[in-house]
Residue, then its C-alpha position, 0 to 999 in steps of 0.5 A: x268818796x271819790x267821783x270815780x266811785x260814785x260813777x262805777x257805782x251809778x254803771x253797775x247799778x244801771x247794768x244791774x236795772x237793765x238786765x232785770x228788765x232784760x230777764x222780765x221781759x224779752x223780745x223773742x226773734x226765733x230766726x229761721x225756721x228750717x234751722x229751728x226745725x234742725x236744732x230740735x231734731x222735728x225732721x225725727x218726729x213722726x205724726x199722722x197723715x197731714x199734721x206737721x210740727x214747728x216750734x213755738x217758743x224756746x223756753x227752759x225746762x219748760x214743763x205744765x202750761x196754762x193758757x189765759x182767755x187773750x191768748x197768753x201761755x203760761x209755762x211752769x218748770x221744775x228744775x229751774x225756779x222760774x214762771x215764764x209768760x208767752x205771747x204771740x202777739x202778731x198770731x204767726x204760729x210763734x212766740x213773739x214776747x217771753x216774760x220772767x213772771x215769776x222767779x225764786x220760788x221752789x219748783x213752781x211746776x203747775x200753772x193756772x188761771x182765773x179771774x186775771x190772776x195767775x195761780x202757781x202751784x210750788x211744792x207746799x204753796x199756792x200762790x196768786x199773781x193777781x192782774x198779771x196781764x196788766x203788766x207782764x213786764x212788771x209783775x207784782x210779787x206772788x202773794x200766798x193763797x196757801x202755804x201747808x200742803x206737805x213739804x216733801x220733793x218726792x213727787x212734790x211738783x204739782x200740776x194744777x187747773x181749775x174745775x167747772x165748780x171754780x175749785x183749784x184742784x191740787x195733787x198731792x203725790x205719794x212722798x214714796x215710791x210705794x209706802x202707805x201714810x197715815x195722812x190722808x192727804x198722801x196720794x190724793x187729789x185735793x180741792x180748795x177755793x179760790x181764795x185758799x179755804x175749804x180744803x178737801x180731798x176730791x179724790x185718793x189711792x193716786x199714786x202721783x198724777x201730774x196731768x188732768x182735765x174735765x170731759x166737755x160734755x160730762x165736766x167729770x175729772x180725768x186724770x193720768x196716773x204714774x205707776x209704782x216702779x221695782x216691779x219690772x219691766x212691763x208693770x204696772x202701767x200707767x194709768x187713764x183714771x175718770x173720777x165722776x164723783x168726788x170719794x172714790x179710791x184708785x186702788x194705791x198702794x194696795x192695787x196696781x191697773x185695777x186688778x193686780x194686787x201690790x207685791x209689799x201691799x196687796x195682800x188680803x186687799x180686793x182690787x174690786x173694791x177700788x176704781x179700775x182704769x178707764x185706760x191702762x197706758x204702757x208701763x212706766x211710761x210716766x203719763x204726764x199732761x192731758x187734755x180733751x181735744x175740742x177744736x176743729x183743725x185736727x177733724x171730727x175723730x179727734x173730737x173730745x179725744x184725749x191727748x196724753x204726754x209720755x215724758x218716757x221711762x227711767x228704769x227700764x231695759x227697754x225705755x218706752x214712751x217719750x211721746x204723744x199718745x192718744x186715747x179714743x172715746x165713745x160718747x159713753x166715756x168708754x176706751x177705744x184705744x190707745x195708740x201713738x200719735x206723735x213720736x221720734x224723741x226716743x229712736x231706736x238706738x236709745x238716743x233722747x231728743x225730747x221728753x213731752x211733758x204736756x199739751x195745750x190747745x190753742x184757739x185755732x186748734x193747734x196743740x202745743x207741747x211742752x218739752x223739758x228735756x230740750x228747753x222747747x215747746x212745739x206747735x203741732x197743725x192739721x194742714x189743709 
């Protein structure tokens, strides 16, 4: 073996070491921010009086995040294979570090964690990186919590959190646009234990819900819902579901926004018999990620209000949602309304530039949205 080999040998195995480290961990220089500001089209957003938005963290295909106790933002993606770590070290309103936690897996969209470990929800797994913040720059390999959740892509990505009981709630979406089938772990939204026992289903008649959170003053689950498609432009809409308790049904595929009966599957069906909407959304808007606001900087109305990401419409004439929306309660839990709190992605012409697909709230107050579509995630402030 030549010496010219062994060096060629020893290059490519250093390049090799090196741009793994590089992908594991990368330090983060965001530049300037006016520039940012142009690339992602923020001049385009329109926000309420007194709120502004930046960008936080290029990340791509950055969809569901989760957020650990020291401040660490965990982000999942869907069309890439990736789990990536963000912190903001220095507190500046940006990210400093980006970490590749995890890579290979299939469609690891949904992110939580507990206890340390990070949980990542793929199509028909749950896995656990456990400690992951004692080396985010070498994180250990995923180990398996669960693995037979059904296998099927259609509506397969799944968000994930963990409730006030400690229970990993896990949707299971209907592997349809609208079908009805036999296992009834099709459309529902199960619970299991930490630790991958005790698998039940909390919740069915779910279409497909990728966005959910706990009141924080009731601990009951709330829960976006995507509607069924071919029915038209304007139905069914999506939904704002509240489940208090753990058996009840929401009405798919039998019943569409509490009270319209399904076109294939309705018939003979009373849509009384099912769980209506605490909120009907705009049609086809696909309701992505919610959370409970619960800080201090946006102001007492925003308190427990929710805050839902419309990643907007495929198939309709007119498309709709693209947005952040917001659905004001009473202390009762009863809707006030829904209206627009920050849009501008889709303009008038039909043209994308962003596609929200989740929101986090960050210690200060902040929020921070998710954006597939652009490979970003956005900070949004009150100022003042």
């Amino acid at each position: 073996m030549s010496k010219l080999f062994i060096i060629c040998i020893g290059l490519s195995l250093f390049v090799s070491c090196k741009n793994n480290k590089d992908k594991a961990q990368a330090e983060v220089n965001l530049g300037d921010a006016s520039a940012l500001y142009k690339k992602y089209h923020l001049d385009k957003i329109q926000l309420p009086p007194g709120f502004s938005i930046a960008v936080y963290a290029e990340v791509p295909n950055a969809r569901s995040m989760t957020l650990s106790p020291s401040g660490v933002l965990y982000v999942g993606n869907r069309t890439e294979d990736k789990v990536y770590a963000v912190t903001d070290q220095n507190k500046d309103g940006k990210a400093d570090k980006i970490y590749t936690v995890a890579s290979g897996l299939n469609t690891p969209n949904g992110v939580a964690f507990k206890n340390g470990h990070l949980y990542i929800a793929t199509i028909s797994s749950i896995l656990k990186l456990e400690n992951i913040e004692t080396n985010l720059a070498n994180p250990p390999a995923p180990k398996v919590v669960y693995d037979k959740f059904p296998q099927d892509k259609h509506h397969g990505w799944k968000f994930i959190a963990f409730g006030p009981d400690g229970k990993l709630y896990v949707p299971v979406g209907a592997p349809c646009n609208i079908c009805k089938r036999d296992e009834p772990i099709y459309s529902s939204i199960t619970r299991i234990n930490e630790d991958g026992s005790g698998l039940e289903i909390f919740a069915n008649g779910i279409r497909n819900s990728v966005g959910f959170a706990w009141h924080p003053v009731t601990k009951q689950l709330w829960f976006t819902e995507n509607g069924r498609d071919m029915l038209g432009n304007d139905v069914p809409k999506d939904e704002l579901n509240h489940a208090p308790a753990a058996g009840m049904h929401f009405g798919f595929p039998f019943c569409h926004e509490g009270n319209m009966p399904d076109a294939d599957y309705g018939a003979g069906k009373d849509c009384n018999d099912y769980t209506p909407p605490i909120e009907k959304l705009g049609p086809h808007v696909a309701a992505l990620g919610m959370r409970f606001y619960t800080a201090e900087m946006f102001g007492p109305a925003y308190d427990n209000q929710v805050f839902i990401a419309e990643h907007g419409s495929w198939n309709r004439a007119q498309p709709l949602g693209y947005r952040v929306s917001i659905v004001k309660l009473d202390s009762t839990g009863k809707s006030l309304g829904y209206s627009t709190f920050a849009e501008g992605w889709l303009q008038a012409d039909g043209k994308v530039l962003g596609r929200p697909v989740d929101v986090e709230m960050m210690p200060d107050g902040a929020m921070l949205i998710s954006d597939d579509y652009s490979g970003a995630i956005y900070r949004v402030i009150k100022k003042g």
